[in-house]
Structure formats: structure tokens, C-alpha cells
PDB file of N, CA, C and O in Angstrom:
ATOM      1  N   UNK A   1       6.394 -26.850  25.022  1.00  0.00           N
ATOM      2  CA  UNK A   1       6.379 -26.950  23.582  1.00  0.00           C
ATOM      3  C   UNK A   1       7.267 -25.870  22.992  1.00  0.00           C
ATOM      4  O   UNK A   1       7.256 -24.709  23.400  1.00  0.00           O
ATOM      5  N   UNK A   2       8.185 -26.404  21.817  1.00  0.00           N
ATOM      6  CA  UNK A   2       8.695 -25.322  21.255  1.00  0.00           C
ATOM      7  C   UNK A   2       8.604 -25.390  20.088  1.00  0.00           C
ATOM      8  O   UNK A   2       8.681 -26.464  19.491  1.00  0.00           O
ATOM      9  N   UNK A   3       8.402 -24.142  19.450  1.00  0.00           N
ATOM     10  CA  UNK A   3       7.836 -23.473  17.935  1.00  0.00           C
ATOM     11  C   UNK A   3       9.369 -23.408  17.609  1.00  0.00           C
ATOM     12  O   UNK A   3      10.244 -23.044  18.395  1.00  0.00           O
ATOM     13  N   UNK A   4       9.597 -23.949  15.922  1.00  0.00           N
ATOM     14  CA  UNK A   4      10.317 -24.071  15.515  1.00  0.00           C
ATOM     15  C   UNK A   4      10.344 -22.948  14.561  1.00  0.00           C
ATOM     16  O   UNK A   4       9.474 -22.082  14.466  1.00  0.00           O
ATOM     17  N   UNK A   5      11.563 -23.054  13.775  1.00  0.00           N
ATOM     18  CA  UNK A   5      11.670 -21.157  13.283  1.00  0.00           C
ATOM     19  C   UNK A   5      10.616 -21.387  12.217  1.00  0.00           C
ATOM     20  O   UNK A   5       9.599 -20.693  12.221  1.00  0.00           O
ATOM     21  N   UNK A   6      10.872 -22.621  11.018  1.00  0.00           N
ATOM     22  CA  UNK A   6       9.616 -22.416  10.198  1.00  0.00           C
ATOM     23  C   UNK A   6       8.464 -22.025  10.655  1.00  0.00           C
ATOM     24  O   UNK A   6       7.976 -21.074  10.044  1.00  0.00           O
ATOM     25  N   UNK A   7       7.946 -22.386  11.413  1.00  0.00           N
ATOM     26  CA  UNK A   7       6.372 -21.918  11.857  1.00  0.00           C
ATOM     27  C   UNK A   7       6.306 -20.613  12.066  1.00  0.00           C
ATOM     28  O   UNK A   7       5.231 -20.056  11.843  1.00  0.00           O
ATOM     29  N   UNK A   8       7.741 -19.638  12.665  1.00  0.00           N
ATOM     30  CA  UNK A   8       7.824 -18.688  12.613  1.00  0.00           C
ATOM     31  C   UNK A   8       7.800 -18.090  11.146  1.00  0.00           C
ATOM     32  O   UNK A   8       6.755 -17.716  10.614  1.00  0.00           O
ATOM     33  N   UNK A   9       8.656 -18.052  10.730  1.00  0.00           N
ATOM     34  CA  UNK A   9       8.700 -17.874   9.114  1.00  0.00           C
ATOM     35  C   UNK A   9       7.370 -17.619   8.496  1.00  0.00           C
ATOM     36  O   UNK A   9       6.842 -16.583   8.093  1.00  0.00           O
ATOM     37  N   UNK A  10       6.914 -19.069   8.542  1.00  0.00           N
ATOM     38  CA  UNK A  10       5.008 -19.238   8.041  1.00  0.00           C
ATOM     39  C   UNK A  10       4.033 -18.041   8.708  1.00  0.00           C
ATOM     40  O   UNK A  10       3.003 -17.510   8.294  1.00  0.00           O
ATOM     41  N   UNK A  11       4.633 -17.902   9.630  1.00  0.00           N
ATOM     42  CA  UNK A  11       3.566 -16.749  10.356  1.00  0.00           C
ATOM     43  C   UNK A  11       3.474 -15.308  10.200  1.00  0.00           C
ATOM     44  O   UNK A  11       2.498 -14.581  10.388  1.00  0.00           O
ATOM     45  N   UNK A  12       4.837 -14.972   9.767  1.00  0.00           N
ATOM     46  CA  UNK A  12       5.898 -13.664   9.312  1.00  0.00           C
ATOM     47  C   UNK A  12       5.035 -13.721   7.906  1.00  0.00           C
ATOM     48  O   UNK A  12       4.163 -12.955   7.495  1.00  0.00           O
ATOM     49  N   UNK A  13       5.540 -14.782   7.383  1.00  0.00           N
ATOM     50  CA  UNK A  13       4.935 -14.477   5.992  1.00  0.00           C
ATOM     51  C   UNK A  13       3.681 -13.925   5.869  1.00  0.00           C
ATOM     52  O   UNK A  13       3.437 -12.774   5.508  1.00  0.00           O
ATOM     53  N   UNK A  14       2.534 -15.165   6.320  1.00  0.00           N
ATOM     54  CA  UNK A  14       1.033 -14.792   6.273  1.00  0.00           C
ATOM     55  C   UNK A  14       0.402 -13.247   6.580  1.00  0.00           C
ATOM     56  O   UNK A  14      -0.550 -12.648   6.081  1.00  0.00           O
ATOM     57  N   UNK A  15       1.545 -12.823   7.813  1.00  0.00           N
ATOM     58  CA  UNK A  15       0.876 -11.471   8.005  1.00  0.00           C
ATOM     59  C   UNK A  15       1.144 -10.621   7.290  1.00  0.00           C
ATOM     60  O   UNK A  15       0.467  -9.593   7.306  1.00  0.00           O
ATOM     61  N   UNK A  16       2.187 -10.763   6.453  1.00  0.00           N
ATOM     62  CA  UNK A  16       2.749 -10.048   5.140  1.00  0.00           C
ATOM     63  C   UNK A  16       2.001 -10.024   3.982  1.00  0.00           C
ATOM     64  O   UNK A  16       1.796  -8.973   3.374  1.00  0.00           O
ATOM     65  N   UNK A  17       1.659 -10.887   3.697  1.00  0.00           N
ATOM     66  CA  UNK A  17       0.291 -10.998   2.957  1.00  0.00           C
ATOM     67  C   UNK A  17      -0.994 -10.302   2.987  1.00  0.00           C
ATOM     68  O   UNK A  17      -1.597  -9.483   2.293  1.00  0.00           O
ATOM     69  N   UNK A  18      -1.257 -11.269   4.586  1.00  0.00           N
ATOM     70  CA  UNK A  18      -2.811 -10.069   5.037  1.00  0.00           C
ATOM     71  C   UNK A  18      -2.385  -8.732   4.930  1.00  0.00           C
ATOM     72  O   UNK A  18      -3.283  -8.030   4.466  1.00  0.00           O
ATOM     73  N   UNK A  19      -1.561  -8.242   5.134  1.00  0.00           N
ATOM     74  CA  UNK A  19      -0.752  -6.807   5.362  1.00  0.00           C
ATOM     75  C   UNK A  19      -1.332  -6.189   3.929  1.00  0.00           C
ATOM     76  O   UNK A  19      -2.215  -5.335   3.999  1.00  0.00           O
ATOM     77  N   UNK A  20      -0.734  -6.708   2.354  1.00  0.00           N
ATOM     78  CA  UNK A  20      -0.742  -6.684   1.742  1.00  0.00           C
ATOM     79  C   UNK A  20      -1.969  -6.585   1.036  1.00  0.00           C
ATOM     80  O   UNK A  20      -2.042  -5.717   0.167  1.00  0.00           O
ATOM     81  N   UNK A  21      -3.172  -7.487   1.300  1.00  0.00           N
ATOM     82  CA  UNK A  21      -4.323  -7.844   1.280  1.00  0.00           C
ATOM     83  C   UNK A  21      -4.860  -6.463   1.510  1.00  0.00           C
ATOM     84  O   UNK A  21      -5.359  -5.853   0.565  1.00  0.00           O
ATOM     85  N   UNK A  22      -4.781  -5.865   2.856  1.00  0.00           N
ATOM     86  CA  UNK A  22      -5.862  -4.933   3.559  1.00  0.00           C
ATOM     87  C   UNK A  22      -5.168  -3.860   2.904  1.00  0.00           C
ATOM     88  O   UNK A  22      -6.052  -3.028   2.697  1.00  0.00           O
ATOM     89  N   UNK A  23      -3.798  -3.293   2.345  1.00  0.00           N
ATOM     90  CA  UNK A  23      -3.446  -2.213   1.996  1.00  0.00           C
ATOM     91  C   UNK A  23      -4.092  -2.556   0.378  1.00  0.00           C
ATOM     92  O   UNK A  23      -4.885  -1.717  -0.049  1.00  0.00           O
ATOM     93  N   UNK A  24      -3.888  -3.323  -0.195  1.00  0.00           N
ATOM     94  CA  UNK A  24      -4.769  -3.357  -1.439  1.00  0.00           C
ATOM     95  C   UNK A  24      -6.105  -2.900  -1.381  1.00  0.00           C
ATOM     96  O   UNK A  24      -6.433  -1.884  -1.993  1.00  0.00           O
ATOM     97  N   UNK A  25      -6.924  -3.567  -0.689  1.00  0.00           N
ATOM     98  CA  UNK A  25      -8.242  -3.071  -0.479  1.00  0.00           C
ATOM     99  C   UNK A  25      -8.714  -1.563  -0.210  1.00  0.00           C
ATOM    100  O   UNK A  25      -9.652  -1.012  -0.787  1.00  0.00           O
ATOM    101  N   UNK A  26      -7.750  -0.900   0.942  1.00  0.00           N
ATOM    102  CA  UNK A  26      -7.735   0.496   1.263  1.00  0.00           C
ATOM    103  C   UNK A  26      -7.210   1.139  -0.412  1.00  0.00           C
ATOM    104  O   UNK A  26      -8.103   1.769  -0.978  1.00  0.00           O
ATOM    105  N   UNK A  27      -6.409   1.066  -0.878  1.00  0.00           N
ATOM    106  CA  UNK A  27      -6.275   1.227  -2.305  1.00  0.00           C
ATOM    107  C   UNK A  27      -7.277   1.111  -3.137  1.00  0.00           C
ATOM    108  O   UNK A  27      -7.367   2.008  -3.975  1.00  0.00           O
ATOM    109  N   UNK A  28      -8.200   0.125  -3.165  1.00  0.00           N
ATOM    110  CA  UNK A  28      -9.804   0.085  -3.881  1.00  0.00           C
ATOM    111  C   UNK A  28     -10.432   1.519  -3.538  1.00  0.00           C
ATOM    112  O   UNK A  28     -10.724   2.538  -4.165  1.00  0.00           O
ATOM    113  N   UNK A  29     -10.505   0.908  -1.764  1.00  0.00           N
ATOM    114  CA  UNK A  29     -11.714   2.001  -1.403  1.00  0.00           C
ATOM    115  C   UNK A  29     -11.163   3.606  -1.449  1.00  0.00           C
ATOM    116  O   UNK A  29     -12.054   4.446  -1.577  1.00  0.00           O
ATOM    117  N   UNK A  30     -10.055   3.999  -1.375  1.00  0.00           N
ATOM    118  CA  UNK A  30      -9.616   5.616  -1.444  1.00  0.00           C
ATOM    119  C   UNK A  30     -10.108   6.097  -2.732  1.00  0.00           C
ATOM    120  O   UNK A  30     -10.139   7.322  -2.616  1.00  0.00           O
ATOM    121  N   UNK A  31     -10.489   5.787  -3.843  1.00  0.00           N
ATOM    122  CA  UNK A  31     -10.896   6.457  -4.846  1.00  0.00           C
ATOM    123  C   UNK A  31     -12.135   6.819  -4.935  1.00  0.00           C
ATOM    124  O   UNK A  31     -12.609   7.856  -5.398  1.00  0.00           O
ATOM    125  N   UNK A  32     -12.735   5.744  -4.381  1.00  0.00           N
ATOM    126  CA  UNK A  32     -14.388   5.883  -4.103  1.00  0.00           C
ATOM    127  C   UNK A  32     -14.553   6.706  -3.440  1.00  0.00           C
ATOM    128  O   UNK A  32     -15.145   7.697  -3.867  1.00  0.00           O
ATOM    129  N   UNK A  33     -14.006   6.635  -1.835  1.00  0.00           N
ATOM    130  CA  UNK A  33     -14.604   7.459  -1.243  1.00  0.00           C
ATOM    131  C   UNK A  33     -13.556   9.106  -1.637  1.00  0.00           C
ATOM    132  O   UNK A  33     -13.800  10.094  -0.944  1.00  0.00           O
ATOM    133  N   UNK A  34     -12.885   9.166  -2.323  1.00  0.00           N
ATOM    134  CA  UNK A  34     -12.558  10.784  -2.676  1.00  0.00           C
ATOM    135  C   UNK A  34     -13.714  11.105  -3.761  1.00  0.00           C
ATOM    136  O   UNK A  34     -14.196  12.220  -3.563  1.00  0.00           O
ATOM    137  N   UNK A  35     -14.281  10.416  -4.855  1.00  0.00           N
ATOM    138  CA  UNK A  35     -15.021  10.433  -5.590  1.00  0.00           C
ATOM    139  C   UNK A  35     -16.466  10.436  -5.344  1.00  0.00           C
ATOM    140  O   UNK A  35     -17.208  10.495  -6.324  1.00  0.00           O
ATOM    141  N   UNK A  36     -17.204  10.353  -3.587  1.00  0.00           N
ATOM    142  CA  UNK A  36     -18.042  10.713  -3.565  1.00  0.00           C
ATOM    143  C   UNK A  36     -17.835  11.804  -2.043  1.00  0.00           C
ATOM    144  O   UNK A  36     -18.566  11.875  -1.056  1.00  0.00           O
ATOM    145  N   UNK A  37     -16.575  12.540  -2.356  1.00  0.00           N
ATOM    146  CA  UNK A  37     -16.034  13.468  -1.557  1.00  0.00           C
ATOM    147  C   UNK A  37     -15.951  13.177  -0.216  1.00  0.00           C
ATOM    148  O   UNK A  37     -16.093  14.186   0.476  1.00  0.00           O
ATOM    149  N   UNK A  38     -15.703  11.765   0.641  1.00  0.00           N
ATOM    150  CA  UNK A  38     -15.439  12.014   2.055  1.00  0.00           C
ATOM    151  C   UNK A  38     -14.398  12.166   1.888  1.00  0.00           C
ATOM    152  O   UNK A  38     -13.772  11.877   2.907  1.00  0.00           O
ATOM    153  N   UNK A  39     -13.895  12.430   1.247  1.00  0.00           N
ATOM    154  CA  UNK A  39     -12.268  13.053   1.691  1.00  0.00           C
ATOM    155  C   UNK A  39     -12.165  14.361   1.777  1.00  0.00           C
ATOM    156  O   UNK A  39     -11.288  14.831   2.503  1.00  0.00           O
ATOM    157  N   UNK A  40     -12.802  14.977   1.252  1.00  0.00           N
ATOM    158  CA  UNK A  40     -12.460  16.653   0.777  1.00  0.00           C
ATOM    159  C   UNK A  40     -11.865  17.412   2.168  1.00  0.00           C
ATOM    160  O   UNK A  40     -11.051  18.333   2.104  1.00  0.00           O
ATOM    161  N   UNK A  41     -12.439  16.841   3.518  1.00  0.00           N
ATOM    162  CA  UNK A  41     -11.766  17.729   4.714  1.00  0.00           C
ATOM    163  C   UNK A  41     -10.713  17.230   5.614  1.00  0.00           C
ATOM    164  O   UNK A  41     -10.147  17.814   6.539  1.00  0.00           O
ATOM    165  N   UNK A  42     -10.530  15.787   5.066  1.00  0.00           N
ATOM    166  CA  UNK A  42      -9.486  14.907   5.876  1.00  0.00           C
ATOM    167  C   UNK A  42      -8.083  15.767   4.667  1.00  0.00           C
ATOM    168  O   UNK A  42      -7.879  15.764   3.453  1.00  0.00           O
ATOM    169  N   UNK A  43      -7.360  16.446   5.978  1.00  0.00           N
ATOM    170  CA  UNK A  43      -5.808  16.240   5.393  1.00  0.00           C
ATOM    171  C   UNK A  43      -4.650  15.750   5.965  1.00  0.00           C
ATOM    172  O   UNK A  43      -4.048  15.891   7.029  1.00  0.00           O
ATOM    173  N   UNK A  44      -4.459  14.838   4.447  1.00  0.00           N
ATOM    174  CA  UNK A  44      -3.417  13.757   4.349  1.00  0.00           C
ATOM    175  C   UNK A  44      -2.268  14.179   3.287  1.00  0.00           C
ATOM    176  O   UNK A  44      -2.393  14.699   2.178  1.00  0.00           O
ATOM    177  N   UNK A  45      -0.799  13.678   4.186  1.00  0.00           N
ATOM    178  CA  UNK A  45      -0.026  14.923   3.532  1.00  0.00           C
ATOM    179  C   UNK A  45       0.221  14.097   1.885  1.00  0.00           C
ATOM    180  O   UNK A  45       0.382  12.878   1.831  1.00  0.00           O
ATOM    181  N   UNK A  46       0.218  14.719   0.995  1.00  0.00           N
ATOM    182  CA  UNK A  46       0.758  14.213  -0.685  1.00  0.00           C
ATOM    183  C   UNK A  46       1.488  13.112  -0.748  1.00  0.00           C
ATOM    184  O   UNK A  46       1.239  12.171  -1.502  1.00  0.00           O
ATOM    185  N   UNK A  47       2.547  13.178   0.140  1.00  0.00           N
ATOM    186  CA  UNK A  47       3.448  12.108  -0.132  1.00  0.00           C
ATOM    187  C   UNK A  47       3.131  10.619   0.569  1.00  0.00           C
ATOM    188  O   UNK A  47       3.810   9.625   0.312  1.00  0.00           O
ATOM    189  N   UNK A  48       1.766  10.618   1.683  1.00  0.00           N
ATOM    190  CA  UNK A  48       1.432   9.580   1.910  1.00  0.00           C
ATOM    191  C   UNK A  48       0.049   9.217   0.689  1.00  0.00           C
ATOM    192  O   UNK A  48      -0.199   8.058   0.357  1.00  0.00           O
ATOM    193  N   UNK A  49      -0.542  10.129   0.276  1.00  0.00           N
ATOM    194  CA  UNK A  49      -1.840  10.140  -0.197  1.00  0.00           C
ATOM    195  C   UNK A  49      -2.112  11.020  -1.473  1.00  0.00           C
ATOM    196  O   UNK A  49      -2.621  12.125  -1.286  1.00  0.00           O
ATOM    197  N   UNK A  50      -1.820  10.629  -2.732  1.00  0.00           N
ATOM    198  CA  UNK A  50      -2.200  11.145  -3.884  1.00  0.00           C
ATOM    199  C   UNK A  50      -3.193  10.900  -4.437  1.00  0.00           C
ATOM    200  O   UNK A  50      -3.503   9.738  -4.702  1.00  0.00           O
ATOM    201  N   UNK A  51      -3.829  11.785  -4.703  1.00  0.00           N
ATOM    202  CA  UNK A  51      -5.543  11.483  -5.413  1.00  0.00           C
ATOM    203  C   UNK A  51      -5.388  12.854  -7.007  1.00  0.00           C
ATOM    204  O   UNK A  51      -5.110  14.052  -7.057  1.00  0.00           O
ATOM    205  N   UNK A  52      -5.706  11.919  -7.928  1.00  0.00           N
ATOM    206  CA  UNK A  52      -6.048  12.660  -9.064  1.00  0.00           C
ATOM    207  C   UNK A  52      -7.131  12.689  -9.418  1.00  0.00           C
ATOM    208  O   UNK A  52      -7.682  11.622  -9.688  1.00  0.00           O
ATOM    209  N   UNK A  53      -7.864  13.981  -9.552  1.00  0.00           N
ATOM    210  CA  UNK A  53      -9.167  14.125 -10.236  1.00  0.00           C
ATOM    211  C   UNK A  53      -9.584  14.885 -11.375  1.00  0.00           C
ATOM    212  O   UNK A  53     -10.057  15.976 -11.057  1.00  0.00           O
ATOM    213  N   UNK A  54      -9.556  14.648 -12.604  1.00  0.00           N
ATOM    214  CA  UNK A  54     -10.041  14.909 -13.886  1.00  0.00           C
ATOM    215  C   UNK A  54     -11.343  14.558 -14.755  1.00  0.00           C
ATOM    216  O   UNK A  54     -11.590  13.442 -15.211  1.00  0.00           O
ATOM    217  N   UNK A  55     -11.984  15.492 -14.877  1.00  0.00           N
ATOM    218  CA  UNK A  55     -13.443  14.725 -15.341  1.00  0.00           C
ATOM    219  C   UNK A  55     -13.688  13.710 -15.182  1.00  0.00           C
ATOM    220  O   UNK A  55     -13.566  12.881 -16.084  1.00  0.00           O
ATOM    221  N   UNK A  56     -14.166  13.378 -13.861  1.00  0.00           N
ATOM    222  CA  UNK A  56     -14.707  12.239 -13.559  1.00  0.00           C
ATOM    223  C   UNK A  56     -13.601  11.328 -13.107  1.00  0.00           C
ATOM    224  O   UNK A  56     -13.657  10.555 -12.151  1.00  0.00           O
ATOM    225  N   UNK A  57     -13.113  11.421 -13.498  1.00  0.00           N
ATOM    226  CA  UNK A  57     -11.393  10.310 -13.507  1.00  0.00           C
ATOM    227  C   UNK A  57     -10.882  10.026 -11.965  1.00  0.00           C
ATOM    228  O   UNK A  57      -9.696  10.244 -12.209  1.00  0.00           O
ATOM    229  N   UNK A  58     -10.885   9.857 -11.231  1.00  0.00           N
ATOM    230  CA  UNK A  58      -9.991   9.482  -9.858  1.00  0.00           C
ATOM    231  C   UNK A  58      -9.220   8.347  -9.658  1.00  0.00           C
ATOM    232  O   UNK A  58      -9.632   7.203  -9.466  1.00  0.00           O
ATOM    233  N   UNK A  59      -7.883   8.804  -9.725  1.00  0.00           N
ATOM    234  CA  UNK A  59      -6.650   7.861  -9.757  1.00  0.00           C
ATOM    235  C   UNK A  59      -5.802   8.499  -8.147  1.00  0.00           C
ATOM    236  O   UNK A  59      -5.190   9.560  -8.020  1.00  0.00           O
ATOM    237  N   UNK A  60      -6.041   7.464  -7.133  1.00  0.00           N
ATOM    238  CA  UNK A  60      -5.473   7.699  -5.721  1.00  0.00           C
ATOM    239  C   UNK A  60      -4.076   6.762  -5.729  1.00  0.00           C
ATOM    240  O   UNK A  60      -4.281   5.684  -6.288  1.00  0.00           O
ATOM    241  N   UNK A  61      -2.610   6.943  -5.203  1.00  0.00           N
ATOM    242  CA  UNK A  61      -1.457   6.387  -5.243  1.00  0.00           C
ATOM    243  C   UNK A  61      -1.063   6.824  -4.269  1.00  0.00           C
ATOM    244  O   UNK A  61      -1.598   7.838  -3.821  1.00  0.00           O
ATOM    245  N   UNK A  62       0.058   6.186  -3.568  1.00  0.00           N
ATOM    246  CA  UNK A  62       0.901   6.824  -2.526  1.00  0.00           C
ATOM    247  C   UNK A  62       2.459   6.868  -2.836  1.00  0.00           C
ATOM    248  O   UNK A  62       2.903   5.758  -2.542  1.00  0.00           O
ATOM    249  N   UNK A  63       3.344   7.588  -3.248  1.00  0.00           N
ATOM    250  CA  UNK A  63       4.507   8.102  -3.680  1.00  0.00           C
ATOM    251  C   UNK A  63       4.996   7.470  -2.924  1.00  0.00           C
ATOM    252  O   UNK A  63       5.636   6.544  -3.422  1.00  0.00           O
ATOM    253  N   UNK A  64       5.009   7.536  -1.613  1.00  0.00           N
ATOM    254  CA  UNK A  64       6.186   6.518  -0.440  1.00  0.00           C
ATOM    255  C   UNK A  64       5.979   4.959  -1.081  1.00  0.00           C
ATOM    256  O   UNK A  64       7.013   4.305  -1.225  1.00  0.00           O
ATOM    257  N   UNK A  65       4.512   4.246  -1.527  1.00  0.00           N
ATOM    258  CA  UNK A  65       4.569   3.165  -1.806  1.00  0.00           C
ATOM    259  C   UNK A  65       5.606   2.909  -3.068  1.00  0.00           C
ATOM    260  O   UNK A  65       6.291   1.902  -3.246  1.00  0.00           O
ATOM    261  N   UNK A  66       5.539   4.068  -3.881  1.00  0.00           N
ATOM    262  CA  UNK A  66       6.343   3.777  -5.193  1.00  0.00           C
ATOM    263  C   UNK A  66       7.429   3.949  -5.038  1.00  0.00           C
ATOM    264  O   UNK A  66       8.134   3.245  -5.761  1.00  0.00           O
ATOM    265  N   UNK A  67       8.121   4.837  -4.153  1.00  0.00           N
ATOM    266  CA  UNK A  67       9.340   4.692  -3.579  1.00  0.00           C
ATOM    267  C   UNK A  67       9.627   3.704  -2.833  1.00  0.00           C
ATOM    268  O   UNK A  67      10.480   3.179  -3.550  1.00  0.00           O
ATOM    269  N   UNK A  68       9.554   2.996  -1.855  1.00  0.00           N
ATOM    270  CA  UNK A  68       9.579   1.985  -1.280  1.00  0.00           C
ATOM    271  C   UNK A  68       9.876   0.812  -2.347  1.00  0.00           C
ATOM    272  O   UNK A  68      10.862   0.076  -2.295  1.00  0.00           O
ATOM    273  N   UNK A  69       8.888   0.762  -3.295  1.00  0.00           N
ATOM    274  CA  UNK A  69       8.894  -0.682  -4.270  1.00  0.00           C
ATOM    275  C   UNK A  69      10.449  -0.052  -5.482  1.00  0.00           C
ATOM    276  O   UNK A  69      11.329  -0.777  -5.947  1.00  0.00           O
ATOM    277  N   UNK A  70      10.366   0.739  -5.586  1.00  0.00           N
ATOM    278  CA  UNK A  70      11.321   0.817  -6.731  1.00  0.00           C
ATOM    279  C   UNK A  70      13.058   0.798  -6.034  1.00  0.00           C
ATOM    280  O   UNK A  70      14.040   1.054  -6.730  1.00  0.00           O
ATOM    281  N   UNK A  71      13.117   0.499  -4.791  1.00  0.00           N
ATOM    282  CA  UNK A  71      13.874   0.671  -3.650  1.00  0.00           C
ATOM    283  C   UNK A  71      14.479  -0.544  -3.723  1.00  0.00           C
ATOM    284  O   UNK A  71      15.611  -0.875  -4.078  1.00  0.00           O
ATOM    285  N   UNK A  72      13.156  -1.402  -3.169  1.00  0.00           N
ATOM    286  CA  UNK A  72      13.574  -2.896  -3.224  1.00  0.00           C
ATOM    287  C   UNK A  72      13.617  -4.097  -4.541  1.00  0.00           C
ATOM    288  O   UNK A  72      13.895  -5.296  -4.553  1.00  0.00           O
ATOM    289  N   UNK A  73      13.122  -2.946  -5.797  1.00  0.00           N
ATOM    290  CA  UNK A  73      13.321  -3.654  -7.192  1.00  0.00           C
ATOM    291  C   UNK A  73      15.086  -3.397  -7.218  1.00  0.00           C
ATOM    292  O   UNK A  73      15.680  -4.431  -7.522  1.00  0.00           O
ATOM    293  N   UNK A  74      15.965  -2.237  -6.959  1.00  0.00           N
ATOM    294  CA  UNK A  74      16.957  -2.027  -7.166  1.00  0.00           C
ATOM    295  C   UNK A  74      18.147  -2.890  -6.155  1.00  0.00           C
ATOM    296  O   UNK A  74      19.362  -3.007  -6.315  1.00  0.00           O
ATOM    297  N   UNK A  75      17.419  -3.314  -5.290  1.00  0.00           N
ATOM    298  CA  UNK A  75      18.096  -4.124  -3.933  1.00  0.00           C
ATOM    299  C   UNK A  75      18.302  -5.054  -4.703  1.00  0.00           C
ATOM    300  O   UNK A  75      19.385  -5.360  -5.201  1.00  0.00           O
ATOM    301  N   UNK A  76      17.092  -5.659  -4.880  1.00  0.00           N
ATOM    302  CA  UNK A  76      16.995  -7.258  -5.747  1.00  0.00           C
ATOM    303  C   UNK A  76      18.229  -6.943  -6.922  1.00  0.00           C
ATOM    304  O   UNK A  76      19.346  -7.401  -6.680  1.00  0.00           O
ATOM    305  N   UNK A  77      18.036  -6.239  -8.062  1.00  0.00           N
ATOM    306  CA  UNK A  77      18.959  -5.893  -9.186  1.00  0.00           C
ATOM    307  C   UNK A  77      20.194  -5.973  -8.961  1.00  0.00           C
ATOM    308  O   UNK A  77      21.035  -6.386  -9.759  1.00  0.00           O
ATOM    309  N   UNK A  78      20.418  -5.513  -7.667  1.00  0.00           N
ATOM    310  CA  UNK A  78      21.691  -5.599  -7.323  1.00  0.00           C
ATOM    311  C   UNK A  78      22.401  -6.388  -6.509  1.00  0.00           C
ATOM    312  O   UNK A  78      23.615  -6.290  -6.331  1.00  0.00           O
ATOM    313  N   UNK A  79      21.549  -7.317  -5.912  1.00  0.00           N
ATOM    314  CA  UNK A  79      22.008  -8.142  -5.339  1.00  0.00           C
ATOM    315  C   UNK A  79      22.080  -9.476  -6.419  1.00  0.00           C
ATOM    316  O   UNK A  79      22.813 -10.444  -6.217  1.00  0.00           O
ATOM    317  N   UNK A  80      21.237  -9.343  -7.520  1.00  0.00           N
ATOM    318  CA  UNK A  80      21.740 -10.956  -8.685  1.00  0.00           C
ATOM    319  C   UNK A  80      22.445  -9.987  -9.419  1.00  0.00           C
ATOM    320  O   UNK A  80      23.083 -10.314 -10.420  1.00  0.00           O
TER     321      UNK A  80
END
């Protein structure tokens, strides 16, 4: 039997997705758990793992992710 490239493609994609899926979710859960402090002794360097905390407030991001996306917004821009 041979797998044709679409099916490949279809499969590339999907895991890109799930990929997408589970890094979203880890994105849910990092605020929580800095906000009921399991994080306080895990160190994770800044530029993979930003956590803001202000009265009460916890806003977690990862700088490489925003670099990365503003990377491939400018690829796209420039390629149309």
C-alpha cells in the first residue's frame, strides 16, 4: 500500500493543530498554577516563560512565542 502525499499533508496538519491545542491549554494552566505558587521554585528562563503578577492579576506569555508569530506575520506581508 502506498500513502499518498495528501494523507501526508492531512496528518502534518492535524498534528499542528493538536500541537497548537496542547500549547494553548499549557497557556490556560501556567497562570493558575503560578497563582497558587507551584511555580515559585521551578526556574524557567524569561524568554521562554513570562509571568506577571500585580494584585492579584497573573498574566503568563512567552516572548519567543511573540517573536516567532510576529516573524511569520512579516513572512506572510512580504511574501503578498
Amino acid at each position: 500500500m502506498s500513502t499518498s502525499s495528501s494523507s501526508l499533508n492531512n496528518i502534518g496538519f492535524y498534528l499542528i493543530g493538536i500541537s497548537f491545542i496542547l500549547l494553548g491549554i499549557a497557556f490556560l494552566l501556567i497562570p493558575l498554577l503560578a497563582n497558587r505558587g507551584a511555580l515559585n521554585n521551578v526556574n524557567i528562563p524569561p524568554i521562554i516563560l513570562y509571568v506577571y503578577n500585580h494584585d492579584g492579576f497573573y498574566f503568563a506569555t512567552s516572548p519567543i512565542l511573540i517573536i516567532v508569530s510576529l516573524i511569520s506575520i512579516l513572512i506572510f506581508l512580504i511574501r503578498h
